[in-house]
N, C-alpha and C positions, 0 to 999 in steps of 0.2 A: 750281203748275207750269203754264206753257204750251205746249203742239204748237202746231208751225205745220208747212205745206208748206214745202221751199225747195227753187227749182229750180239745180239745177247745169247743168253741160254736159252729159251724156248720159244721166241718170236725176235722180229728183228722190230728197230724202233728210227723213225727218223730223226736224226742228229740234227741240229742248226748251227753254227758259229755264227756270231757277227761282232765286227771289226768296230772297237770304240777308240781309234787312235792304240795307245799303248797295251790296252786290253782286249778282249775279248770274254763276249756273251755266249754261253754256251748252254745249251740245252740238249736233252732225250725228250722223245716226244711217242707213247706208244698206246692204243686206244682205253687203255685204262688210265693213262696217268702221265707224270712228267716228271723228271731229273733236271735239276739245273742248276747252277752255277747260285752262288751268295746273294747277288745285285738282284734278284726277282723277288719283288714283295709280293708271297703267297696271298695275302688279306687282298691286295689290289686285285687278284688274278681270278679269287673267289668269287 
């Protein structure tokens, strides 16, 4: 898995990649909330 910074418009948010073979998992991660990639079943994460 990688962190990166990334900066948005008014905070910045921690990034994640991780390596599934051919693909990659990708998220934002920022103290209100989270951005990510198709593969993340919201209902599970709830």
């Amino acid at each position: 898995m990688e962190q990166i910074k990334v900066q948005l418009a008014k905070k910045q948010a921690d990034g994640y990649v991780i390596a599934l073979g051919p693909v990659n998992l990708v998220a934002a991660v920022t103290d209100v909330g989270m951005v990510g990639c198709g593969a993340f079943d919201v209902a599970a994460l709830n």
